[in-house]
C-alpha positions as CSV (number, residue, x, y, z in Angstrom):
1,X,-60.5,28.9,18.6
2,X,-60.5,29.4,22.1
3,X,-59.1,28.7,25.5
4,X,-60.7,25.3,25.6
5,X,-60.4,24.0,22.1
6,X,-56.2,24.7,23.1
7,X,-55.4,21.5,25.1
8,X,-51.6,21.0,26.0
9,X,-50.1,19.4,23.3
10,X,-52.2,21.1,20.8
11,X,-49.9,21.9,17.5
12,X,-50.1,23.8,14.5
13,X,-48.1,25.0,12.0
14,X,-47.9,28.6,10.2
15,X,-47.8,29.2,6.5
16,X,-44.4,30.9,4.7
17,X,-42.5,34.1,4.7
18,X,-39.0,34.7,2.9
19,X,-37.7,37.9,4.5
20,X,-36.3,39.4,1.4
21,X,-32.4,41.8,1.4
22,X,-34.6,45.3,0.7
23,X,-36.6,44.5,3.4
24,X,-33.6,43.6,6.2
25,X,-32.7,46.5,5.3
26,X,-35.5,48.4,5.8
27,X,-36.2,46.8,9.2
28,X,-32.6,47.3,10.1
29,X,-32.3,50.8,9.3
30,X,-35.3,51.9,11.2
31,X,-35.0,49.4,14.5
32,X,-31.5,47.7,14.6
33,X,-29.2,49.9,12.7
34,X,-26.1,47.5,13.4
35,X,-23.1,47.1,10.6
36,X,-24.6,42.9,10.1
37,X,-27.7,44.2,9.4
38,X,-26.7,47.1,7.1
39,X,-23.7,47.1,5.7
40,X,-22.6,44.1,3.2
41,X,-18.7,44.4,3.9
42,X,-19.0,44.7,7.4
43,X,-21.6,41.9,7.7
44,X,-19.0,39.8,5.3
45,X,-16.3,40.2,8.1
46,X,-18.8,39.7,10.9
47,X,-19.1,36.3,12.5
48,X,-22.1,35.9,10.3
49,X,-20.1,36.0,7.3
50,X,-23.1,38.0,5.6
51,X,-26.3,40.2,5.8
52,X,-28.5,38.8,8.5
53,X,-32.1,39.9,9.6
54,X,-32.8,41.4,13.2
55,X,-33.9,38.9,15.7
56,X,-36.3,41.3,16.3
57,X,-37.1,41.0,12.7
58,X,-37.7,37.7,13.0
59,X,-39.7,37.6,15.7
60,X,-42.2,40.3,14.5
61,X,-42.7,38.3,10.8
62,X,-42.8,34.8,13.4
63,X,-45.8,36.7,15.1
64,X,-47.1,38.0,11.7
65,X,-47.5,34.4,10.5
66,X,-49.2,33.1,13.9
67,X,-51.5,35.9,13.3
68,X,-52.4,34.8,9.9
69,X,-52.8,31.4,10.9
70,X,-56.0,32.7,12.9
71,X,-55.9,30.1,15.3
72,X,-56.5,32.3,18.9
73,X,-57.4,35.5,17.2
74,X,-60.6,35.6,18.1
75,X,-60.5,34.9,21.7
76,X,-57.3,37.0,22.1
77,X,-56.7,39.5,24.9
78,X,-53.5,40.2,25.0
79,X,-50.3,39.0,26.1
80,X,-49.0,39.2,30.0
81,X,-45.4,38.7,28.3
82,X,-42.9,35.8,26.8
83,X,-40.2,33.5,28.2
84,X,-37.1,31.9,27.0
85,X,-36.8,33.9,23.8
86,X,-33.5,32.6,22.1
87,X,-32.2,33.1,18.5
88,X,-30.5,29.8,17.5
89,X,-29.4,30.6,14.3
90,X,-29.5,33.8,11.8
91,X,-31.5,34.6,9.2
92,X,-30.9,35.5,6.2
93,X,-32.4,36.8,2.7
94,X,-32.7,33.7,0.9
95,X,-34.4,31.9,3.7
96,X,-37.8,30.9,4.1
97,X,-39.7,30.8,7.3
98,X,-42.5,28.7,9.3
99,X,-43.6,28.5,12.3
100,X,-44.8,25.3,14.5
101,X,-46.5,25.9,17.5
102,X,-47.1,23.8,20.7
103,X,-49.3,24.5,23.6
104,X,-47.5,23.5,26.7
105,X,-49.4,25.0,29.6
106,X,-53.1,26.0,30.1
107,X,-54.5,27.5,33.1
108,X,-57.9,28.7,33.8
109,X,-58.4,32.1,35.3
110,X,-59.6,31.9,38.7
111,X,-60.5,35.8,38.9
112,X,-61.6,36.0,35.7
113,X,-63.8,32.7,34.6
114,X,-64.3,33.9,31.3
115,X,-59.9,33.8,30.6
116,X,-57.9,31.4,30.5
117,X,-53.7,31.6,30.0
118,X,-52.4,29.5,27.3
119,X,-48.7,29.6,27.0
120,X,-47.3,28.2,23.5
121,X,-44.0,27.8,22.1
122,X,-43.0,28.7,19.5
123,X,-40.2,27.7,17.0
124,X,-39.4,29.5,13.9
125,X,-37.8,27.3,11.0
126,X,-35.8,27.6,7.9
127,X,-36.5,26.3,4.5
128,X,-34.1,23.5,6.0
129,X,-36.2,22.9,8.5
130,X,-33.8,24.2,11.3
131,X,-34.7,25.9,14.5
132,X,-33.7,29.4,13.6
133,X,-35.5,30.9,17.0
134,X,-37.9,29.6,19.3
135,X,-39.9,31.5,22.4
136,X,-42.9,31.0,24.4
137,X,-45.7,33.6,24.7
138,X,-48.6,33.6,27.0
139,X,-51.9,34.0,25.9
140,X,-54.7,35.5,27.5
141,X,-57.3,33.8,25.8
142,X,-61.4,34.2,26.0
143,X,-63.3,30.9,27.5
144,X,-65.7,29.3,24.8
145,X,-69.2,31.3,25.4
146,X,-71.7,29.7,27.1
147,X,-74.6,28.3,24.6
């Protein structure tokens, strides 16, 4: 799809993805080497009262599964930034992820007639169907071609 098939108020939803222990770990001990993330006693007496994954974890599998949803892929340019990122509530090992989408702002390019900026919220849910993170990226997204 493309900048004009991405009205505001366009929504999709994302397939699954259960971020297993082995894998927090992994993630953690590479990119967010903190005692919640790594260490099962130390998480245990943590506010989290357990292993949680990275928010940064979360986000990156979030992204993953807008990616495989291949809605903007193919007019995708990149990414100017995000807003409002927020983790709501943790993550953890036995829960399993989706992601619902919402367009909420679309701007044609003046400079550039071809691109248009689609920002999109995003909010990441459990198997519960709670709001485990939510953020808003903005796309830089291709114009439908001329036919």
């Amino acid at each position: 799809m493309f900048f004009d098939d991405l009205p505001v108020g366009y929504t999709f939803t994302t397939g699954t993805r259960q971020l297993g222990l082995d894998e927090i770990l992994e993630y953690a001990r590479k990119y967010d080497p903190q005692p919640f993330h790594l260490d099962a006693d130390a998480a245990a007496n943590s506010h989290f009262g357990g292993i949680v994954a990275s928010g940064m974890h979360t986000l990156s599998a979030a992204f993953t599964l807008t990616l495989q949803a291949d809605i903007w892929n193919e007019a995708s340019q990149g990414s100017p930034g995000m807003n409002d990122v927020r983790w709501l509530l943790p993550v953890r090992s036995d829960d399993i992820l989706t992601v619902r989408a919402e367009v909420v702002k679309s701007t044609p390019l003046r400079s550039r007639p071809d691109t248009g900026m689609t920002e999109i919220t995003y909010d990441v849910l459990n198997q519960n169907g709670e709001t485990v993170m939510r953020y808003t990226i903005i796309h830089m997204l291709f114009r439908r071609p001329a036919k």
